[in-house]
N, C-alpha and C positions, 0 to 999 in steps of 0.2 A: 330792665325787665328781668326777672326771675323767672325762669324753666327749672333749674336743677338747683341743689342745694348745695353746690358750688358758686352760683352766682351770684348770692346771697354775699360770699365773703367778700366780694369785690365792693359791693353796695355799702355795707359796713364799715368797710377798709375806708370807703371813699365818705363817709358821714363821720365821721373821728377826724379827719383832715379839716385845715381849713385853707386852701390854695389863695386863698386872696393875699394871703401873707409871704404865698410862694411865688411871686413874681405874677400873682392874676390883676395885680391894680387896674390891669387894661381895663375892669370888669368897670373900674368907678366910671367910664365913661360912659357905660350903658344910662339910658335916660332914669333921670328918677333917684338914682341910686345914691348919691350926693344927698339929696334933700332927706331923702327915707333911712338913710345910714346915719345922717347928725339927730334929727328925730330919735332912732333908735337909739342912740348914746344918751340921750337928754333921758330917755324915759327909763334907761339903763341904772343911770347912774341917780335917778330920783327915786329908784327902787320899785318902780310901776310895773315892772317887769316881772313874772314867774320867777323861780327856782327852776331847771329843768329837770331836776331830781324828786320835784314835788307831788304828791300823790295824787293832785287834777291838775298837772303842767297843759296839758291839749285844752281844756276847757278854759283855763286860767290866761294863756296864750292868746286863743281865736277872741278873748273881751280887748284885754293888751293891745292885740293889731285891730281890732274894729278902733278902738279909742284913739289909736295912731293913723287910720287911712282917716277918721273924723275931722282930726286935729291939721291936718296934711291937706284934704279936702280930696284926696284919693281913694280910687276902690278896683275893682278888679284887677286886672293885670296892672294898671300903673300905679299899685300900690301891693301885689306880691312879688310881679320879678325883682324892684329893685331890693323888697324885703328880705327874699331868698339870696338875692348875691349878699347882703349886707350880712345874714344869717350864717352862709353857708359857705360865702367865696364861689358859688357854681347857680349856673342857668337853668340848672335842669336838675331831677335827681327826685329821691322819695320825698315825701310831706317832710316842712321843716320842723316841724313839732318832733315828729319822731324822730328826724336825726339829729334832733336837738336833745331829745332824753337819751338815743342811743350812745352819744357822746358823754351826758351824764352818767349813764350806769356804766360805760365802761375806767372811766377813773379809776385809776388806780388797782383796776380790775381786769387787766387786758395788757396783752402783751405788745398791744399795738400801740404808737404813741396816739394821746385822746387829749383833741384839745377843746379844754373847757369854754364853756358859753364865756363867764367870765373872760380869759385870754383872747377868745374871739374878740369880744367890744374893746381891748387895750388894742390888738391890733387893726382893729377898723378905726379906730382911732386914731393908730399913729397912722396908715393909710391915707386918712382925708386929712390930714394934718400936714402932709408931702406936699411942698409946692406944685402947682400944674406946668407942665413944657408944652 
């Protein structure tokens, strides 16, 4: 939540990050998250997916994920929470869209480290690709 224009940097700070890579994998046990993270890779790597630097990324995204919870036979919440952790590495947090372009525009533009959409799906990749204990 945002009160001051301070809290903002946190929110930012925290949508440039992607913790799933930082020891969150616990996160792949949440339900869903498995089926809707290899989905997202297939539809990744078939190009089905936005640019999040793109100039209707938000409209171009909400077709993407309708066509994915379609394909999945999912919709509401068990077809965004496990989208959002596959997205984002976190349960919670602003619209994935937007910290999806906020990460794009900050590329190479920010002094914060910003990891790209791209980098994300290599490491949700190597992620589900980890044996299970």
């Amino acid at each position: 939540k945002v009160e001051l224009v301070n809290d903002a940097a946190d929110l930012v700070r925290d949508a440039l990050r992607f913790p799933l890579a930082e020891g969150g994998a616990a996160l792949l046990e949440e339900e869903g998250v498995v089926d809707v993270g290899q989905a997202l890779l297939a539809a990744f790597r078939a190009h089905e997916l936005p640019t999040p630097g793109s100039a209707d990324f938000e409209g171009e995204w909400k077709k993407a994920v309708k066509a994915l919870g379609k394909a999945l036979g999912r919709k509401g919440k068990a077809l965004f929470m496990p989208l959002r952790i596959a997205s984002t590495g976190r349960k919670s947090g602003p619209d994935v869209a937007a910290q999806l372009q906020v990460a794009a525009l900050a590329e190479g533009n920010s002094p914060c480290e910003a990891v790209s959409f791209e980098e994300r799906m290599r490491q949700l990749e190597d992620a589900l690709s980890m044996p299970c204990e």
